[in-house]
N, C-alpha and C positions, 0 to 999 in steps of 0.2 A: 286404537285411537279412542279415546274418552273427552268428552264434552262435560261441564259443568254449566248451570245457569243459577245462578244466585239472585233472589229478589231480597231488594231491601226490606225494611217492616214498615217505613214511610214511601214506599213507592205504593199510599192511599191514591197520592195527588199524582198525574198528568206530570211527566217527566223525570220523576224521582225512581223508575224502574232501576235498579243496578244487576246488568247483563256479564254474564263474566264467562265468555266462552276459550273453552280450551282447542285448538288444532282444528279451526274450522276449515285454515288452509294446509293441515298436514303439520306434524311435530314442526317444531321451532328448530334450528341451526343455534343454539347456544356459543357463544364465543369465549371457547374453551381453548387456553393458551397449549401448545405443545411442548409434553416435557422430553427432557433429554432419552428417553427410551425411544420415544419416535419420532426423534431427531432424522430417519431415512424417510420417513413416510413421503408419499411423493406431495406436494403443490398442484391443484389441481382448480383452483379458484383464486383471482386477489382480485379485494374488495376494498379498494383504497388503499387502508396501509395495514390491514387482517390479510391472514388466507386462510382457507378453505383443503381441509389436507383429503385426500385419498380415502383414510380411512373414515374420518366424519363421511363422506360422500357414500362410503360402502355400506355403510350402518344406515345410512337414509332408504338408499335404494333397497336394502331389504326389509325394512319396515314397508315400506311402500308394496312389494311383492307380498308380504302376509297380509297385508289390508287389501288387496286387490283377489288375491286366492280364497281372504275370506267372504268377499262381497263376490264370489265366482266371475270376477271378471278377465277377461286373457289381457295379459301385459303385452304391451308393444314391444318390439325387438328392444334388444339390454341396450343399443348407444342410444334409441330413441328417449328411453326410460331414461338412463344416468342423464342425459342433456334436460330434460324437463326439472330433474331433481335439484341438478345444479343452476340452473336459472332458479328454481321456487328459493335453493338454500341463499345466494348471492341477493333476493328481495331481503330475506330474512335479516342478513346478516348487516344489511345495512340498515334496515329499521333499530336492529338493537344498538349501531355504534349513533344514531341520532337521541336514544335514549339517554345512552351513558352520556352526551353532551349536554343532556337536557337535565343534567342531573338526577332522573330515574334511578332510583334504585328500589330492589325485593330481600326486605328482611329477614332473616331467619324463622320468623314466626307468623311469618306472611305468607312462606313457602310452605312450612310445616300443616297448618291452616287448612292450604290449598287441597294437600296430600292428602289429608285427616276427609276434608268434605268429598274428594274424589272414591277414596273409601267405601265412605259412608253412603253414597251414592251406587257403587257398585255390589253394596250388601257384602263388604269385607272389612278386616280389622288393616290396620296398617302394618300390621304383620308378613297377612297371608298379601296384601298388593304388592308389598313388597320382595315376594318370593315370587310372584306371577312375574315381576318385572324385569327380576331376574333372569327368565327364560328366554326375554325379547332380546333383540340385538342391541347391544352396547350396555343393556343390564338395567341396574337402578339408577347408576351413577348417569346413563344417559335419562332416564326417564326424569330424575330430579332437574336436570341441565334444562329438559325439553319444559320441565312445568314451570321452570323459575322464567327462561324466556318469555311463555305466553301470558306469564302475568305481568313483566315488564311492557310486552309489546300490547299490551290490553292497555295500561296506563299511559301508552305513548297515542295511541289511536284517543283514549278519550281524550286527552291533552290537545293533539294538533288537529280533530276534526271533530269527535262526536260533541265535545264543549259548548265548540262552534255555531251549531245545527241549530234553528231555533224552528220549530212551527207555528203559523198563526193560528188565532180562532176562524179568520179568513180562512186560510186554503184547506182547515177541517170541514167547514162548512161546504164548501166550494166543493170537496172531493164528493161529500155525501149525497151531493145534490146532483154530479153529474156519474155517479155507479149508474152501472147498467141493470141491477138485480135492486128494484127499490126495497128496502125493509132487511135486507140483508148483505154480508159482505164476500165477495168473490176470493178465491185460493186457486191457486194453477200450481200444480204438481212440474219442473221443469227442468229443463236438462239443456247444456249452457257449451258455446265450445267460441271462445274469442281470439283471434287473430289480429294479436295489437300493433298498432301504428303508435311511435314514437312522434311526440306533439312538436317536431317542427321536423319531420319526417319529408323527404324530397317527393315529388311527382312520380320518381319511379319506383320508389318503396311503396309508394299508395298504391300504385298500379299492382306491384307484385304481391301486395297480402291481399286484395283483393282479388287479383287470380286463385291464390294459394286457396281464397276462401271457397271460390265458385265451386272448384274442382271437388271441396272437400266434399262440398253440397251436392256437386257430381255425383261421389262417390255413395254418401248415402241415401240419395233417391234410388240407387240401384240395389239398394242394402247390405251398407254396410254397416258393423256394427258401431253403433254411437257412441257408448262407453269407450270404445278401444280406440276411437279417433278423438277422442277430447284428451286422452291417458296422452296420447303417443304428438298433441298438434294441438291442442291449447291452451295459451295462455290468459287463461282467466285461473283466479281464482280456487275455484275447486275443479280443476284440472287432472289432479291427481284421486282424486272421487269421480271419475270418470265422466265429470261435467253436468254432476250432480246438484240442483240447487235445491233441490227439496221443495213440500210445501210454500207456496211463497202466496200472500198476503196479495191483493190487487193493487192495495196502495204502496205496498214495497218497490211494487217493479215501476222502471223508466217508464214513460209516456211509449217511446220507441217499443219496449218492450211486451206492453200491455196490448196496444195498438196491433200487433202481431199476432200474439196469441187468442184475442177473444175471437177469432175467425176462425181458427183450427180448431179438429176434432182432437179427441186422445189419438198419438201415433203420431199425428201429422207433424211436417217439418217446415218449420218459417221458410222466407226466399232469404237470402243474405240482407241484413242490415248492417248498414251502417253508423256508427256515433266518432264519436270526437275520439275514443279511446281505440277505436278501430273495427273490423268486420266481424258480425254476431252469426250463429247459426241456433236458433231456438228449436228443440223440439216440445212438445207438450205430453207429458205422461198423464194428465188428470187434470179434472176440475171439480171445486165442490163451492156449494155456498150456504149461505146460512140465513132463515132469514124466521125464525121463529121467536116470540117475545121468550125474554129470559129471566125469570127471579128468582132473587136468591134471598140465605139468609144472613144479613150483615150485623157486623158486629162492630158496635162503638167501644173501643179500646184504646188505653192507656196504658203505657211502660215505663220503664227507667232500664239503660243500657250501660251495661259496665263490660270497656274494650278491655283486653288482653295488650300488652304492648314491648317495647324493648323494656321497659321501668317497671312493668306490673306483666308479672309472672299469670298461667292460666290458671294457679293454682288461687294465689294473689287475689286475681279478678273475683272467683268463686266465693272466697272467702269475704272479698267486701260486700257483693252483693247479697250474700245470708246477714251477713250486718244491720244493712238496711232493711233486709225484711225485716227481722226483728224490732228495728225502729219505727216503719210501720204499722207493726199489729199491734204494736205497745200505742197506736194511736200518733203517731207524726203526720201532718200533712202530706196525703201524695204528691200534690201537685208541688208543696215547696220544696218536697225532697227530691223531686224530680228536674225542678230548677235548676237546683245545687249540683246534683250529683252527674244527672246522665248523659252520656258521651255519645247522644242521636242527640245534635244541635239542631236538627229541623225541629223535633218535638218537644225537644227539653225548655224552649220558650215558653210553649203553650203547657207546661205543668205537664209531660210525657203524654198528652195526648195526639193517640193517632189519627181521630175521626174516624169516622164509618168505614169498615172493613169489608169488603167482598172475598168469597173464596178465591184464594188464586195469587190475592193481592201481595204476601207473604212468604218466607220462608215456610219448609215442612213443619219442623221444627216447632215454629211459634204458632205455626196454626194451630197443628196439633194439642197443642196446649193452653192457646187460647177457646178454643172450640169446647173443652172440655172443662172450663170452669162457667160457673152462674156468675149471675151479673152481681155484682159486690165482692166475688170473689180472690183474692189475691194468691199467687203462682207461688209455687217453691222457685228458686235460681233456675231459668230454662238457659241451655245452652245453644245458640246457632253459631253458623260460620262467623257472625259479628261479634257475639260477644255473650255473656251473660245477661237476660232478662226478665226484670221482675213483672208480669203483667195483671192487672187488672181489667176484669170486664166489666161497662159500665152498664150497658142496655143492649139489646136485639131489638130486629126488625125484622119484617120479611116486606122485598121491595122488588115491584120492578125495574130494570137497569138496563130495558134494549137500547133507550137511547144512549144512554152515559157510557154502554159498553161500547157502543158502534162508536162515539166519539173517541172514548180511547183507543183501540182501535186502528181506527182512523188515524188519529197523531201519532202512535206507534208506527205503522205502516208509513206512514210521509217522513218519519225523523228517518226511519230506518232505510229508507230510497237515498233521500236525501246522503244521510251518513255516508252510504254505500257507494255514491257514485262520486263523493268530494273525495274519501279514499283512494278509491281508484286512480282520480285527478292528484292525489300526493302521493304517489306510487309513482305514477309516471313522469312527475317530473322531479321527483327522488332518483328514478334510475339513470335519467337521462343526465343528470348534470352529478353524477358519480363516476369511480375511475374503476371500469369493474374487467378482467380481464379472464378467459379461460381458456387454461393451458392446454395440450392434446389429452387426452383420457384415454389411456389402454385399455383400461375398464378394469374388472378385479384382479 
């Protein structure tokens, strides 16, 4: 499994971050038609008017098992596994057919793109990823299936929820003011295992996940092991990461959530919560916080960005952007060529300026290269995931930024709570009022 995070070169400003995570809940289910060779394969899922065949199912669940063997976790028996895999792929598979309604679509050079930064990321050519991925189950052709999904299902999340989200100046203030650690921000290390109620769920369904939960909770005060009971019994999220939620931010987690854990030591285990989405069992693997002043050295910077697209080839792009350099040093205005030309519409107003830079704030890429020129200096064509960049650095500073980091920060951790639990809420009642059906599974 490989993650990608992508930062914009104008995510200077408070909400302009561009997050682009790959398989945070497990490869995508791609909704890959069945051809006449596997015309026998069994039915093993319908999801409206899609199914879900045998063999997608088998190719998951042993992805699943190398990612479990390699984090040395024990897999819960094979129908507990295949049943988890097949509810994760049946969420999947219907987020993707609300895409295609929604008119989503991932271009050829959106995909390509994608592959190229995951690469580049993993310190590989696309060669050699592509011989690695060859070795996994179902190959390349599933691996491109699985990436072109999560870019789909990354555009349909920003679309129906993350868009949505707005945070005030109010509740950034409001959060800073009521942390428990003044002068710094709280991180809880945490490990997740949810037993969901469906939102108009009868009295004895509450009744029954809420047993289901006590017992689980039962079982691991007596010790058992956490990871193997999230794999085999939860549905949340990262369920199949053993109920892994990583590092998480103070402001990220729910009120409920936070409220739980600032009582516990490392090790220790919540009592059952409850929320609107269903019964929680929290463990706590860590805590850290931060609360030291921070300067850095910023960089007031200015660009012009030339996209790659279906009309303009990468080669295309490259070649206009050496253009305009050229226009430049023969003395053209930056700021009016930046007007005219650059295809970042947040900065191309302001004559491609970014404002003051902090480390961090940017792609590798442009840092890298912005970092390494003096202030009048202008770039050769840099390449990022976005596109080609001509930059110029205008001035430095060295500043301190405890505060202005705490507030971002801050609004990063509230969009992202926020985000995370209206998902949830259109998850749930995405499944509920879908026609999702699973047939028996003999298993392989």
């Amino acid at each position: 499994m490989m993650r990608i995070a992508l930062k914009s070169p104008t995510a200077a400003r408070p909400g302009l971050l561009l997050l682009f995570w790959l398989a945070c809940a497990g490869p995508a289910a791609a909704a890959t038609p069945v051809s006449p060779s596997a015309a026998i394969d069994r039915i093993l899922i319908i999801v409206n008017d899609e199914v879900v065949t045998a063999r997608e199912v088998d190719e998951r669940v042993a992805a699943v098992h190398q990612r479990l063997a390699t984090q040395k976790m024990t897999a819960p028996p094979e129908p507990v596994l295949r049943r988890q895999v097949m509810e994760r792929m049946a969420i999947e598979r219907l987020q993707l057919q609300v895409a295609t309604e929604r008119g989503l679509r991932v271009s050829d050079s959106q995909l390509d793109r994608a592959i190229q930064t995951i690469a580049e990321q993993n310190h590989k050519s696309v060669e050699q990823l592509k011989q690695d991925m060859e070795k996994e189950p179902g190959g390349y052709r599933a691996f491109k299936a699985e990436v072109r999904a999560q870019i789909l299902l990354q555009q349909l999340m920003d679309r129906e929820v993350r868009n949505r989200v707005t945070v005030s100046d109010a509740e950034v203030e409001q959060y800073l003011a009521n942390r428990s650690t003044p002068g710094g921000l709280e991180e809880y290390d945490l490990s997740h295992i949810l037993i969901a109620v469906p939102e108009k769920a009868s009295p004895e369904a509450i009744a029954e996940a809420r047993q289901k939960a006590e017992s689980l909770h039962a079982e691991l005060r007596q010790g058992a092991d956490f990871a193997q009971m999230a794999v085999a019994n939860s549905q949340g999220q990262n369920a199949l990461e053993g109920g892994g939620l990583g590092w998480r931010p103070a402001g990220q987690l729910p009120d409920l959530f936070l409220n739980a854990v600032r009582t516990l030591q490392p090790g220790e285990l919540s009592e059952v919560l409850r929320s609107p989405s269903g019964f929680h069992l929290l463990r706590l693997n860590g805590r850290r916080g931060s609360g030291s002043a921070v300067n850095v050295t910023q960089t007031h910077v200015r660009h012009i960005l030339i996209k790659p697209s279906e009309l303009l080839t990468v080669r295309e792009a490259q070649r206009r952007a050496v253009q305009l350099r050229e226009r430049l040093v023969a003395g053209e205005d930056f700021a009016k060529t930046a007007r005219a030309n650059s295809e970042d519409l947040g900065s191309a107003a302001n004559g491609g300026d970014l404002g003051w830079m902090s480390p961090g704030q940017t792609v590798p890429d442009f840092e890298k290269a912005m970092d390494a020129l003096k202030p009048g200096e202008l770039s050769e064509p840099v390449m990022s995931p976005f596109g080609f960049h001509l930059i110029q650095v205008l001035e430095r500073r060295e500043r301190d930024v405890t505060r202005e980091r705490e507030q971002a920060q801050a609004r990063s951790q509230l969009q992202a709570r926020k985000t995370e639990e209206r998902y949830e809420q259109w998850l749930r009642q995405l499944r509920d009022e879908a026609y999702v059906e699973f047939r028996p599974d003999p298993g392989p």
